[in-house]
N, C-alpha and C positions, 0 to 999 in steps of 0.2 A: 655766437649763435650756434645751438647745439643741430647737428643735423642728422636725421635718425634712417637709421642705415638696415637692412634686412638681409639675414644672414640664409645662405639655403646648406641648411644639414645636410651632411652627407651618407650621413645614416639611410635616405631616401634613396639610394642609389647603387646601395651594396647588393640588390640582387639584379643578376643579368636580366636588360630587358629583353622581349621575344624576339625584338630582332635586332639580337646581335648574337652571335655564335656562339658558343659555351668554350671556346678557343679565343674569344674575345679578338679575335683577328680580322675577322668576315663578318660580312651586315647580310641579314635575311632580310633577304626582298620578293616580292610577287610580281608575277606577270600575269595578267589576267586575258583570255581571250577564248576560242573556242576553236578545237582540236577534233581531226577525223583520227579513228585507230592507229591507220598508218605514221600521224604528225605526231601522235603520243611518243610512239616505237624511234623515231627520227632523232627527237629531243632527248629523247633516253640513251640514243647514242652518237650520238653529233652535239649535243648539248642546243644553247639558243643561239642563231645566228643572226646578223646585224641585218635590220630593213633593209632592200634594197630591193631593184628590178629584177632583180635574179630570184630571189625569195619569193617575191612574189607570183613571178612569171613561173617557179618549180611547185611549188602549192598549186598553183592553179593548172598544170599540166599535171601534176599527179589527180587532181581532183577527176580533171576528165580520163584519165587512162583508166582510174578505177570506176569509173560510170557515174562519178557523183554530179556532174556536170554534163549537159550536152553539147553538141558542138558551136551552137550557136549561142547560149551561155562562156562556153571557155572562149568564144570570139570577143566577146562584149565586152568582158573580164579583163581580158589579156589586152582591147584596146583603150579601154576607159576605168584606171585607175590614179591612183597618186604618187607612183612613180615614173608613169608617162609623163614629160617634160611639158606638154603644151595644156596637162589633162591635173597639175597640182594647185591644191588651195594651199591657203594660207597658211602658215604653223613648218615648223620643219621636223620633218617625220623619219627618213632616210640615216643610215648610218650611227643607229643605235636601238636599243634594248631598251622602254619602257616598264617601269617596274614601280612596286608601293613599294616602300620603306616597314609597311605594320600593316596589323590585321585593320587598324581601324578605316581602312575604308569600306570593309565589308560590312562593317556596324554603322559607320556614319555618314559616308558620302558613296553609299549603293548607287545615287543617278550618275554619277564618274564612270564606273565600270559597267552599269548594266548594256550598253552596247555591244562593247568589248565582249562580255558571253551570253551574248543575244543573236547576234548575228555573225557568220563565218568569215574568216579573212581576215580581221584585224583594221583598222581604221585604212588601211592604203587599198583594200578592195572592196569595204563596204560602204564609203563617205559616200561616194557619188552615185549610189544606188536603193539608200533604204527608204528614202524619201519620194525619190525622183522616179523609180522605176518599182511599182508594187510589185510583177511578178517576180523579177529577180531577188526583191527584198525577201518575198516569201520564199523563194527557192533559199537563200543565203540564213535564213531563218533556221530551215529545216537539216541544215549540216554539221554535222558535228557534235560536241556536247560541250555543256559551259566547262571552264577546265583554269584552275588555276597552279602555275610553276611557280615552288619558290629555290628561291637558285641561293648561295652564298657568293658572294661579291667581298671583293679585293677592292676598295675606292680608291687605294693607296699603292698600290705595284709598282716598282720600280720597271721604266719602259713601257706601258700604260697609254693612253690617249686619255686625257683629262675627261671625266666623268661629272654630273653633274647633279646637285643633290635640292631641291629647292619645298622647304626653305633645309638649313642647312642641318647636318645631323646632330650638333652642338644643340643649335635649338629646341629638333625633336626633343634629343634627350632630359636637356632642360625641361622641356616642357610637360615630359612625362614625371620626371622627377617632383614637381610642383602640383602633379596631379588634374594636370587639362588635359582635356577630352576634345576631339581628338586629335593624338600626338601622331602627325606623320610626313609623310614626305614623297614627293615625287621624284624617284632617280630615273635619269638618261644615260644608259649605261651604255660608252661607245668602245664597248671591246665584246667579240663575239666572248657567251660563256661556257665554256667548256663542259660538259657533260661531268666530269667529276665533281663540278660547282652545284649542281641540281639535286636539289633534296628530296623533292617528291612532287608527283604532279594528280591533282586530284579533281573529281569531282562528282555530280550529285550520285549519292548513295555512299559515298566515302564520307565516313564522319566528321574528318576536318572540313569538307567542305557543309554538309549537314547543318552542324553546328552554329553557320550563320543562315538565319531562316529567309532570309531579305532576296537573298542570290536567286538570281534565273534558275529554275528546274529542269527546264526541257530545252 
């Protein structure tokens, strides 16, 4: 019995896709979230640093030093978030870098991110607030501007903390190869990224970010 078998050309594949580096070493990724001046200026020279109560707890003390927060906001903040131990849901959020793998969530799975540059903080200080608490959601609303980093990643570095790609880059690329829409991936990226790894951080009025019409404006 003859069994008929499907070959994938690789003709398909000979140009680099967008997120993979033109050094074919490093995978272009996004972080998606939303950024005051000074967090722009921070990431541009400290690069992205890993989730954690200190991150959190330095954003939200620089927010209030620069007047973006009042004092009773930076209390709220500082006491009811998700990396307060008695104050975390579900999901494990802490000690890593959230990132796309491709442009395609900004074309296809917009309700993914649109929190992310909707609201300021990032999931560990906006979860327990945009629902539950309207004034703060609208204060948390008003900060910032939507802003996406795309950083180049090492998934592979010798000395590394295992990184995690779901579903896996093999796939993506297969799958981009084959021509599905759309081809991407969620990385957990558990090593801070260095500022030399950051390729640009943009948003609305910046054409790259332009360019997808879908994305938060304000």
């Amino acid at each position: 019995m003859l069994r008929r078998t499907t070959r994938i050309s690789t003709s398909c594949c000979t140009r680099t896709p967008p997120w993979l580096s033109s050094k074919g070493t490093s995978v272009r990724a996004r972080h998606h979230t939303r950024l005051l001046d000074h967090e722009k200026d921070a990431i541009r020279a400290q690069g992205l640093r890993l989730l954690d109560a200190q991150l959190v707890n330095d954003r939200l003390d620089q927010a209030h030093k620069f007047g973006y927060l009042t004092e009773a906001e930076h209390r709220t903040l500082r006491t009811v978030n998700e990396t307060v131990p008695e104050q975390r849901g579900p999901g494990k959020r802490e000690d890593q870098v959230c990132l796309t793998l491709s442009a395609a969530t900004q074309l296809h799975h917009i309700h993914g991110i649109h929190r992310l540059l909707t609201y300021w903080g990032g999931e560990a200080i906006y979860w327990q607030h945009c629902e539950g608490s309207p004034d703060l959601a609208t204060k948390l609303r008003s900060l910032g501007v939507p802003s996406v980093v795309t950083a180049l990643l090492e998934l592979a570095a010798p000395g590394q903390e295992r990184h995690s790609v779901s579903p896996s880059v093999v796939h993506v690329f297969v799958g981009k190869a084959l021509g599905h829409e759309p081809a991407d991936a969620d990385v957990f990226y558990r090593s801070p990224v260095p500022p030399q790894r950051i390729e640009s951080i943009v948003s609305p009025g910046d054409l790259a970010y332009d360019r997808f019409p879908d994305l938060p404006r304000g």
